[in-house]
KEKE-3310 file (N, C-alpha, C; in steps of 0.2 Angstrom, whole numbers, plus 5000, padded with zeros to 4 digits):
npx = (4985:4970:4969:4975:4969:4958:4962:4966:4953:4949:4957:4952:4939:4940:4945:4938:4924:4933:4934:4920:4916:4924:4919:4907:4908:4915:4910:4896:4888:4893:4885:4872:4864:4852:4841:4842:4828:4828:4817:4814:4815:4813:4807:4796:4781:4767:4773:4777:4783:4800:4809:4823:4836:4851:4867:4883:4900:4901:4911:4915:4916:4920:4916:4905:4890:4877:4878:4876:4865:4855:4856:4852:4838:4833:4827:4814:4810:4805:4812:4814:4823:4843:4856:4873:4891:4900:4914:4914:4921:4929:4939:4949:4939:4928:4918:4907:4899:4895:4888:4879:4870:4865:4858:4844:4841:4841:4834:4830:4831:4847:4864:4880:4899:4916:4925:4939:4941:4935:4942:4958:4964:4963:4973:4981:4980:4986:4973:4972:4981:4973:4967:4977:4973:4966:4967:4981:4986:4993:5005:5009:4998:4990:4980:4961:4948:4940:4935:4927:4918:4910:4906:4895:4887:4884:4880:4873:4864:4861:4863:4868:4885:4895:4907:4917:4907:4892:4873:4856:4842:4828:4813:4798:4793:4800:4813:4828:4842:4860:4875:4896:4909:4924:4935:4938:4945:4958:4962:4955:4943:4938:4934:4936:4934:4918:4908:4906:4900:4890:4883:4878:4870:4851:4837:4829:4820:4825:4840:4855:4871:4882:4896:4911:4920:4916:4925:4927:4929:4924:4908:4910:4909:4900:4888:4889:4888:4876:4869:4855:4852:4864:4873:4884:4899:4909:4915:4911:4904:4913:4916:4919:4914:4909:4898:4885:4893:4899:4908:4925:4933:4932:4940:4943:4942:4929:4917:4916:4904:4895:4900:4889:4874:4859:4862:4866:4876:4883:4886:4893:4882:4871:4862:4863:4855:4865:4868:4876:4881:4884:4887:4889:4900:4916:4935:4941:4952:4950:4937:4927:4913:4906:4894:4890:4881:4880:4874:4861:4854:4836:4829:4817:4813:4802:4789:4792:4787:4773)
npy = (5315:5317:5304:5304:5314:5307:5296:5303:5308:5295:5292:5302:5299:5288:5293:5303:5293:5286:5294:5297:5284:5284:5294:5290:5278:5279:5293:5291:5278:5270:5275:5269:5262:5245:5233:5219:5205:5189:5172:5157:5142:5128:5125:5113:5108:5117:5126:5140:5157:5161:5175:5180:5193:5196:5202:5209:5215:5227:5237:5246:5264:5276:5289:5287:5290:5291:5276:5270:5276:5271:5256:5254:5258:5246:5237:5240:5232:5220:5207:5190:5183:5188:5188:5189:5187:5195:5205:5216:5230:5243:5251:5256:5263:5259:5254:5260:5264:5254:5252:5260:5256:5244:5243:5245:5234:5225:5213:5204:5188:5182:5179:5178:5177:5180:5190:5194:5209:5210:5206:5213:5227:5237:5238:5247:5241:5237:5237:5232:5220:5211:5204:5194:5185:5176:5190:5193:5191:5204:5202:5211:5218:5228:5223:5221:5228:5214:5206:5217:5220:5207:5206:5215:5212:5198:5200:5212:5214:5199:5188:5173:5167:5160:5155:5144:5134:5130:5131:5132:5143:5150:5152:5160:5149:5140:5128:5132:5126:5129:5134:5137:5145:5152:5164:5160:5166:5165:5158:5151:5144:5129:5114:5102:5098:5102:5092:5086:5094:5099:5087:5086:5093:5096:5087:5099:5105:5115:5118:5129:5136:5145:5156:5167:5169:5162:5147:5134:5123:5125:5125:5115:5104:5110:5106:5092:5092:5093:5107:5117:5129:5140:5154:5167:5180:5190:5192:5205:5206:5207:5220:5230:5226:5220:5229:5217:5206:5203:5199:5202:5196:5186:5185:5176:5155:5152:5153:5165:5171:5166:5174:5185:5187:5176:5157:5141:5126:5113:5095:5080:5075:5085:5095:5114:5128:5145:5158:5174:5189:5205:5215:5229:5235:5244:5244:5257:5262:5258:5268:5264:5256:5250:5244:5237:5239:5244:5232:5223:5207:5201:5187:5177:5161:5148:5137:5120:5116:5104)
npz = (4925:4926:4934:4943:4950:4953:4960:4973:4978:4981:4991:4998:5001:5008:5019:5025:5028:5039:5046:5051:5056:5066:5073:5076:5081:5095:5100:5101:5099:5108:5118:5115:5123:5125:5127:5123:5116:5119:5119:5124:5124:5134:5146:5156:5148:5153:5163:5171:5164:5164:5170:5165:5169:5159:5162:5157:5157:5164:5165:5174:5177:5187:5180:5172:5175:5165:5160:5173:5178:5168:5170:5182:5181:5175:5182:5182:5172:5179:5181:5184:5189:5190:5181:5180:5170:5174:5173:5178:5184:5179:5182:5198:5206:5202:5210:5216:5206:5202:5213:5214:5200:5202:5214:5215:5212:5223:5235:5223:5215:5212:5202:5201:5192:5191:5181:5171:5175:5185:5195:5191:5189:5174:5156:5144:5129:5115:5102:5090:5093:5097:5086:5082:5093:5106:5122:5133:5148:5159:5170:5180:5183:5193:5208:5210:5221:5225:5236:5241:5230:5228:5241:5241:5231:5238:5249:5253:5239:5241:5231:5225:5222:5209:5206:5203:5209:5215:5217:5222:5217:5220:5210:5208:5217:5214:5213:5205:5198:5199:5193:5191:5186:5189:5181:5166:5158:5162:5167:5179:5179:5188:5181:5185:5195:5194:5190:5201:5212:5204:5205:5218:5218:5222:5216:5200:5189:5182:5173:5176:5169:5171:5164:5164:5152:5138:5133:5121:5130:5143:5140:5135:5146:5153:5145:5148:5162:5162:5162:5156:5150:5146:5150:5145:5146:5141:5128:5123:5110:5097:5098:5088:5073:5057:5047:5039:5040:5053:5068:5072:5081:5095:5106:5113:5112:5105:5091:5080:5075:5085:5095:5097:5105:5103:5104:5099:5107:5105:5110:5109:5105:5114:5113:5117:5124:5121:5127:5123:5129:5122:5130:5139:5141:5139:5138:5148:5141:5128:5120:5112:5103:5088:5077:5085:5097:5115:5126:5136:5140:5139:5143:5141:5146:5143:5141:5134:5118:5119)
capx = (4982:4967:4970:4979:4964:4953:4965:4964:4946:4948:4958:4948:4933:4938:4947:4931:4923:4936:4932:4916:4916:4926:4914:4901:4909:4918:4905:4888:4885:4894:4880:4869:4860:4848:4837:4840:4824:4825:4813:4821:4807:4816:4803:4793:4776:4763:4777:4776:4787:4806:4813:4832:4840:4856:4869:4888:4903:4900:4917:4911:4921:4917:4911:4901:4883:4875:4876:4874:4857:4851:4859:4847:4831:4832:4822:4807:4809:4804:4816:4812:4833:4848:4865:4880:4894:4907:4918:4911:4925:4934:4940:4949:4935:4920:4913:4901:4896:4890:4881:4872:4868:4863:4855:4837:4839:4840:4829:4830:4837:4852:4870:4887:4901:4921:4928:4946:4940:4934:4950:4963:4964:4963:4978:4983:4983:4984:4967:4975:4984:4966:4965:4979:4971:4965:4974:4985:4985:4997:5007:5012:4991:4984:4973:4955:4943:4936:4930:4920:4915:4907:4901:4889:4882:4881:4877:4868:4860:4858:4864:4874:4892:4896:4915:4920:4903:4885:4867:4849:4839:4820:4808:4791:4790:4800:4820:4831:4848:4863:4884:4896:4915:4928:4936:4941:4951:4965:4961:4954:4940:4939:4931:4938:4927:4912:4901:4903:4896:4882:4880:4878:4862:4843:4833:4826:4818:4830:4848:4860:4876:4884:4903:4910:4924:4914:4928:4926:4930:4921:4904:4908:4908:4893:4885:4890:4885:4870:4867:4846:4854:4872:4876:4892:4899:4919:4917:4909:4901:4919:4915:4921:4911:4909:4892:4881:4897:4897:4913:4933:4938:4928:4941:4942:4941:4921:4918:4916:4896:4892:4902:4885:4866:4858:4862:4867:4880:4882:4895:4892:4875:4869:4863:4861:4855:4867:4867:4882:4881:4890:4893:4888:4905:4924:4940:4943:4957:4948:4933:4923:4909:4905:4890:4889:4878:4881:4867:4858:4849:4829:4827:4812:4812:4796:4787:4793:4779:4768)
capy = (5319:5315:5297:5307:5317:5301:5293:5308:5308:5289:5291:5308:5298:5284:5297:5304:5288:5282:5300:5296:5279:5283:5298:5287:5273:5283:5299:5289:5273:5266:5275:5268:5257:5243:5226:5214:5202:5180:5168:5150:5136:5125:5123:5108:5110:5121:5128:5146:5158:5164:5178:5182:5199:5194:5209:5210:5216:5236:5238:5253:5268:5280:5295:5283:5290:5290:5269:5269:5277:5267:5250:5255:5259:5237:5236:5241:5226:5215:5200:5184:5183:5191:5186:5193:5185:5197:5212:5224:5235:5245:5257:5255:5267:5259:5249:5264:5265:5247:5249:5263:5252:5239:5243:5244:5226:5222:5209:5200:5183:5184:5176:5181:5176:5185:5191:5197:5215:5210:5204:5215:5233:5236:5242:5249:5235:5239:5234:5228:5212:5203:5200:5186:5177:5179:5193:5191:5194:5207:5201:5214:5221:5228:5220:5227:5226:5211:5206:5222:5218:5199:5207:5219:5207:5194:5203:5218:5210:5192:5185:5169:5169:5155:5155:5136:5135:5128:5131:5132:5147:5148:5156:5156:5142:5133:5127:5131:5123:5134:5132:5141:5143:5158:5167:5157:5168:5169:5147:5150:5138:5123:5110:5095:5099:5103:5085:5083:5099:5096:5080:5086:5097:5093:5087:5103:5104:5117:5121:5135:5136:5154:5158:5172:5170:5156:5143:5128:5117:5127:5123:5106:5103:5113:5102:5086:5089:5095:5113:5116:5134:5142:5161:5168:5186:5193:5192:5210:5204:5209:5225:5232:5221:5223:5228:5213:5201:5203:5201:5200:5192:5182:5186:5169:5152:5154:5157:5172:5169:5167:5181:5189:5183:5168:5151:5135:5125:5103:5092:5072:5075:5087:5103:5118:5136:5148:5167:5178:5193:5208:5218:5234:5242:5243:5246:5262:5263:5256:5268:5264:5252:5250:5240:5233:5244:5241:5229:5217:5203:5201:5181:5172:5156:5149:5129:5119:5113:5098)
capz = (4930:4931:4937:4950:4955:4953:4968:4978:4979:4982:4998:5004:5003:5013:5025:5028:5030:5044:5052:5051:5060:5072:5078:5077:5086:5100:5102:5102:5098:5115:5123:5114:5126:5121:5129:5117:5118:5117:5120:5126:5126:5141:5155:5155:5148:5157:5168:5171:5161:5168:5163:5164:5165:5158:5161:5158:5155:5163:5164:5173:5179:5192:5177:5170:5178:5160:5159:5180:5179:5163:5172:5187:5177:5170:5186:5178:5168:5183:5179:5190:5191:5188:5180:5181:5168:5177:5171:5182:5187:5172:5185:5205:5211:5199:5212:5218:5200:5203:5220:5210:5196:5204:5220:5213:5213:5231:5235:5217:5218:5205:5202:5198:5192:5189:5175:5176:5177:5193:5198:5192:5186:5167:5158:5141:5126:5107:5099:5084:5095:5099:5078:5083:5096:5115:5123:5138:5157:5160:5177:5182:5185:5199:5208:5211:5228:5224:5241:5242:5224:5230:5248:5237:5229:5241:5258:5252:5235:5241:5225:5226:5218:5208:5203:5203:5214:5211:5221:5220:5221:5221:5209:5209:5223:5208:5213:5199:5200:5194:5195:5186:5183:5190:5177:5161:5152:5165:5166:5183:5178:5191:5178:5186:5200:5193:5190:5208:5212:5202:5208:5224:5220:5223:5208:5200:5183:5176:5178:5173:5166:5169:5165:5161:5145:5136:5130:5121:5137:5147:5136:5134:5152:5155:5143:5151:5166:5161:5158:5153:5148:5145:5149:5144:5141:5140:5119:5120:5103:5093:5102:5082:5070:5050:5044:5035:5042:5061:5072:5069:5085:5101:5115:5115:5105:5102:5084:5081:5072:5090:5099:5100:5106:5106:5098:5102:5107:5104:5114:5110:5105:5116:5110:5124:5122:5123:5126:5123:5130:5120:5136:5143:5141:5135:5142:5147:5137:5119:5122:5107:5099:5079:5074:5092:5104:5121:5128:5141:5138:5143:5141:5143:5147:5141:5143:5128:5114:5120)
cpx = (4975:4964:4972:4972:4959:4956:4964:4959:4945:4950:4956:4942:4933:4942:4942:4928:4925:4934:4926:4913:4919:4922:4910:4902:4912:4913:4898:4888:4888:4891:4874:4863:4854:4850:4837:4834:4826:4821:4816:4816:4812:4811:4799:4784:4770:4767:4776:4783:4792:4809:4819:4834:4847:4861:4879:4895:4900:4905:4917:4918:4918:4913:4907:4894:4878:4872:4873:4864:4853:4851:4851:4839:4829:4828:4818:4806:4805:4806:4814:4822:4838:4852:4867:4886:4900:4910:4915:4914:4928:4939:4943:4943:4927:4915:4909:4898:4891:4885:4877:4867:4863:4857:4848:4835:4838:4835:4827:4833:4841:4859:4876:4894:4908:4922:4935:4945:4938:4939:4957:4959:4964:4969:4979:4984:4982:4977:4968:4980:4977:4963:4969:4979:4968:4970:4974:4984:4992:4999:5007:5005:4989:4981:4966:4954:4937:4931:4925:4915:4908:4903:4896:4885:4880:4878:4870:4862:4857:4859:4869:4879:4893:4902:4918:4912:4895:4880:4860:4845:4833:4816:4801:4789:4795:4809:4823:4840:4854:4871:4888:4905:4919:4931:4942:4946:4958:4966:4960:4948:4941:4934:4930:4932:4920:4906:4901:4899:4890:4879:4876:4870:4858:4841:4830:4825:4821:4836:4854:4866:4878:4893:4905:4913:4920:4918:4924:4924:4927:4913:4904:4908:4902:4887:4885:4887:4878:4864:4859:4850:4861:4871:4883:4893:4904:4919:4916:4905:4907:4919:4913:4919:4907:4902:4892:4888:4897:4904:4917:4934:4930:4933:4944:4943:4935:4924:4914:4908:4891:4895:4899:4877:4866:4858:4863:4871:4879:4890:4891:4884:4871:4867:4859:4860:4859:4868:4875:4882:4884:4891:4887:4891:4911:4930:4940:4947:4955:4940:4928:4918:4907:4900:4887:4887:4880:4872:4867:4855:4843:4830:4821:4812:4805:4795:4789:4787:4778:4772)
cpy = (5317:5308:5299:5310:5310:5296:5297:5309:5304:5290:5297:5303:5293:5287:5299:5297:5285:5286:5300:5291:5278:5289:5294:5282:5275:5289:5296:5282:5270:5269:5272:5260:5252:5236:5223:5208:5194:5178:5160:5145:5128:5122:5115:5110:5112:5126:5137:5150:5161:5168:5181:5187:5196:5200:5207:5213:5226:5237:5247:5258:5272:5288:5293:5285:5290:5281:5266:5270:5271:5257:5250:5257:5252:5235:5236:5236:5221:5208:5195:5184:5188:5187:5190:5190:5191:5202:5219:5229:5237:5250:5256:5257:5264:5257:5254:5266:5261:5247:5255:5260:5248:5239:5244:5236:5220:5219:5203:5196:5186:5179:5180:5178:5182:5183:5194:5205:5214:5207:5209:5222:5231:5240:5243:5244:5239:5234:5229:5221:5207:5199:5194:5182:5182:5185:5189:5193:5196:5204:5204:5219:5219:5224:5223:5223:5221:5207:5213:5222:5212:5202:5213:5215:5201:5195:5208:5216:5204:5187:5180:5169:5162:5151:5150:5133:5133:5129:5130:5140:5145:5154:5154:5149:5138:5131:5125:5131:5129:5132:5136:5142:5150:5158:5163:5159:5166:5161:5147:5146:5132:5116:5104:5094:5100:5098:5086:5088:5100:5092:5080:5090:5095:5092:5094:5103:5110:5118:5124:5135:5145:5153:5165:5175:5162:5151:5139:5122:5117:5124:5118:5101:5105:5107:5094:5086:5094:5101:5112:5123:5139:5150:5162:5177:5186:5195:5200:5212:5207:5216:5231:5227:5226:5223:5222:5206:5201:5205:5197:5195:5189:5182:5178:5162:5150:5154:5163:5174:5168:5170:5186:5185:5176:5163:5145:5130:5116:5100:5086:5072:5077:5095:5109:5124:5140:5155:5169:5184:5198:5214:5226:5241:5240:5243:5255:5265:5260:5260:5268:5257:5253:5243:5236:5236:5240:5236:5224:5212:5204:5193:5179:5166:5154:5139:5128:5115:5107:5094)
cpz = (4932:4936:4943:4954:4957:4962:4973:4981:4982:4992:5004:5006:5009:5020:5029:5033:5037:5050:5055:5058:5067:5077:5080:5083:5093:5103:5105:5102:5104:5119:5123:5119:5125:5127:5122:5119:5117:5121:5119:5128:5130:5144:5150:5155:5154:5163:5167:5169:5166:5167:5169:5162:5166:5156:5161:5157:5155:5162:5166:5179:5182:5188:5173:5172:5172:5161:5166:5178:5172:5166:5177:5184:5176:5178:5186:5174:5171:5182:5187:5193:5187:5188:5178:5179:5171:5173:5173:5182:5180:5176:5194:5207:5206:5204:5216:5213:5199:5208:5215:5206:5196:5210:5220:5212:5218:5232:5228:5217:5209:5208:5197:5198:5189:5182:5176:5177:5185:5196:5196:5187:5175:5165:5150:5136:5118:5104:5094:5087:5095:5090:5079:5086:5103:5118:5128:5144:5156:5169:5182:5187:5192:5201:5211:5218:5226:5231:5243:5237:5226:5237:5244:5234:5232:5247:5254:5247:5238:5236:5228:5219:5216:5206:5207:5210:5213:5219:5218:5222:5218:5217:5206:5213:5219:5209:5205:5202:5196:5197:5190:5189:5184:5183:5171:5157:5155:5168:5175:5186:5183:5187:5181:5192:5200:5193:5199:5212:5211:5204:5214:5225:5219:5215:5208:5191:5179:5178:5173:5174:5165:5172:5162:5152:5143:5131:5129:5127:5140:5146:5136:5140:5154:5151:5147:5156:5169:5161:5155:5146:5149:5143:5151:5142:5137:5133:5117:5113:5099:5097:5093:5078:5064:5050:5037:5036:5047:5064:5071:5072:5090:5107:5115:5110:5101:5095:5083:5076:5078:5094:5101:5099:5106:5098:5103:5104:5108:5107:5114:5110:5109:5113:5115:5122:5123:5122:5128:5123:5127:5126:5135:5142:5135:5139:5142:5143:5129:5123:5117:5104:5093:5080:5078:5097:5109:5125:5133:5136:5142:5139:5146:5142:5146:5141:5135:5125:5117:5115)
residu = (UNK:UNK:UNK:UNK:UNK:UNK:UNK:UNK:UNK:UNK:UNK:UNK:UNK:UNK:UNK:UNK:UNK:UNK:UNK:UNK:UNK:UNK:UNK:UNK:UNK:UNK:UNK:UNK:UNK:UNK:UNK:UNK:UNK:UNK:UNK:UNK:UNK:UNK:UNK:UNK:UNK:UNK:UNK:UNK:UNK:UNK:UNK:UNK:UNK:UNK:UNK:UNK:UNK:UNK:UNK:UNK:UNK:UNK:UNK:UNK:UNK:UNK:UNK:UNK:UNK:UNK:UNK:UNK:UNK:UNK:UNK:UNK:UNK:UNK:UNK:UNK:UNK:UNK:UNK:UNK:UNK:UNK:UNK:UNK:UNK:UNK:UNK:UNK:UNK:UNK:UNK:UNK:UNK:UNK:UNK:UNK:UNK:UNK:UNK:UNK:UNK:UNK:UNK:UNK:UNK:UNK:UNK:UNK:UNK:UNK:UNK:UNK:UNK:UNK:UNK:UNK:UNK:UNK:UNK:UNK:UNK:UNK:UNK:UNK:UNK:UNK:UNK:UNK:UNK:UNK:UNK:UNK:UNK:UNK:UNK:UNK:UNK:UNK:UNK:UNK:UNK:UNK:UNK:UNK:UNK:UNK:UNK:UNK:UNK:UNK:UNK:UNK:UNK:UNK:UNK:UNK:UNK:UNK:UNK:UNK:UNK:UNK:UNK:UNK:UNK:UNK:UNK:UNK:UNK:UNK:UNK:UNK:UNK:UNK:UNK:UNK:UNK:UNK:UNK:UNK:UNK:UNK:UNK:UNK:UNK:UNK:UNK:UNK:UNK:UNK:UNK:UNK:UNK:UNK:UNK:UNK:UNK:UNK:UNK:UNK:UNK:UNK:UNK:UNK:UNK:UNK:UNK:UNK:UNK:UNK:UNK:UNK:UNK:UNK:UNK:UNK:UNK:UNK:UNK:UNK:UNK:UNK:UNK:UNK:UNK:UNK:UNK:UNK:UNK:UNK:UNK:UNK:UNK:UNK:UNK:UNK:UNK:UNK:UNK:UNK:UNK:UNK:UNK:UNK:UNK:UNK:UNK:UNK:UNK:UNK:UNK:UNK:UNK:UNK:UNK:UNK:UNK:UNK:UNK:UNK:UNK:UNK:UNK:UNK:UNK:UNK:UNK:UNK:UNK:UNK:UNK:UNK:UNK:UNK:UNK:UNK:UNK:UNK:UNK:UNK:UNK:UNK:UNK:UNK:UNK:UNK:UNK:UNK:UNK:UNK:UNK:UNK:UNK:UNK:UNK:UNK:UNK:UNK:UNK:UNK:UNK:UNK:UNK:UNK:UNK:UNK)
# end
């Protein structure tokens, strides 16, 4: 018997416990909003410092005005640029959620690239399938208003769009180079194409590397043709992630040690800084975070040491 009560207690506790986590991660903590800070020493001495509001994965839904208005506040940060790694829409009707969001930032250069939420509706998946691998594209999914999506951000914003796509924008007097890769998960990626695209643009003393789902392949192109700095989101940072261990899955075939913030990434003896954004949001349908606030990045690019 009281082996028996000793169990009982055993599995109350950790019922509690389960009950616990899931208020936490479902009630609060996916509102928990947060700037996570880096500093990225890039530039060529004496150059004046960049800083990058790096935003993704709103996955935003038209009762969302909590995340809108806080999204719309990061204007106050005065970023020299904006990125935009894609999963904007969580919702048919979100994209009023986004000109909300966003529309404090008219007049900021910025860039953006898709994510399949910006291509197709979101739809019901068991959470417990992404422990076996990437999920899937359902076929069968809607597709969203992505040309009204793209014309907000590139008429009304001014941002350039970079999905299979490369330019120059201009800050501080100072042409920085930038290209960038439609939605990899769903392998809409045009890699073959990419060196010649770069090829094609002006000498400029940095240049950006923005996808949305950060594959391997993806990474090891950007590196090649010459990336200074690599942003990526879709990983969510596991979204669900073990305290004092980090995150189960990456979405993807990232490893899952860099499924959140900044590190590094090496192809052929190169090694690139890379940011991985954990996201903003979730699916509608998974509406919960554990151990992974919802965040932006603030990056400062900064002159590298003499």
């Amino acid at each position: 018997m009281p082996a028996a009560r000793a169990g009982f207690a055993t599995l109350g506790a950790l019922a509690g416990a389960g009950a616990a986590a899931a208020v936490w991660g479902i009630g609060i903590e996916r509102h928990l909003y947060t700037v996570r800070h880096h500093t990225v020493r890039v530039l060529q001495p004496g150059a004046d410092p960049i800083r990058i509001l790096h935003v993704s994965d709103a996955h935003m839904a038209p009762w969302q005005r909590g995340k809108q208005e806080w999204m719309a506040r990061l204007a106050s940060l005065r970023p020299d640029l904006v990125v935009n790694t894609g999963d904007n829409l969580g919702h048919p009707e979100g994209l009023d959620g986004i000109r909300r969001a966003f529309a404090p930032f008219r007049g900021v250069p910025g860039v953006f690239v898709h994510g399949s939420n910006d291509l197709y509706e979101p739809s019901p998946r068991n959470p417990l399938r992404y422990i076996t691998g990437p999920s899937k594209r359902r076929q069968s999914a809607p597709p969203l208003d992505t040309d009204a999506l793209d014309t907000f951000f590139a008429d009304e914003l001014g941002w350039t769009g970079l999905n299979n796509a490369a330019g120059t924008v201009e800050i501080h007097g100072t042409p920085v180079n930038v290209f960038g890769v439609n939605d990899a998960h769903h392998r809409l990626d045009d890699l073959d194409g990419l060196p010649g695209l770069v090829a094609a643009l002006p000498q400029a003393p940095l240049t950006l590397g923005v996808t949305h789902a950060p594959y391997q392949r993806v990474l090891n192109r950007f590196a090649d043709v010459g990336a200074d700095v690599i942003l990526a989101g879709h990983t969510h940072g596991g979204q669900v992630r073990v305290p004092f261990y980090g995150a189960l899955v990456s979405n993807c075939d990232l490893p899952t040690r860099q499924a959140r913030g900044l590190s590094t990434w090496t192809h052929d003896g190169r090694t690139v800084p890379l940011n991985v954004s954990a996201g903003l949001g979730h699916s509608i349908y998974s509406p919960v975070r554990f151990a992974c606030p919802p965040e932006v990045s603030l990056l400062t690019l900064a002159p590298r040491s003499r």
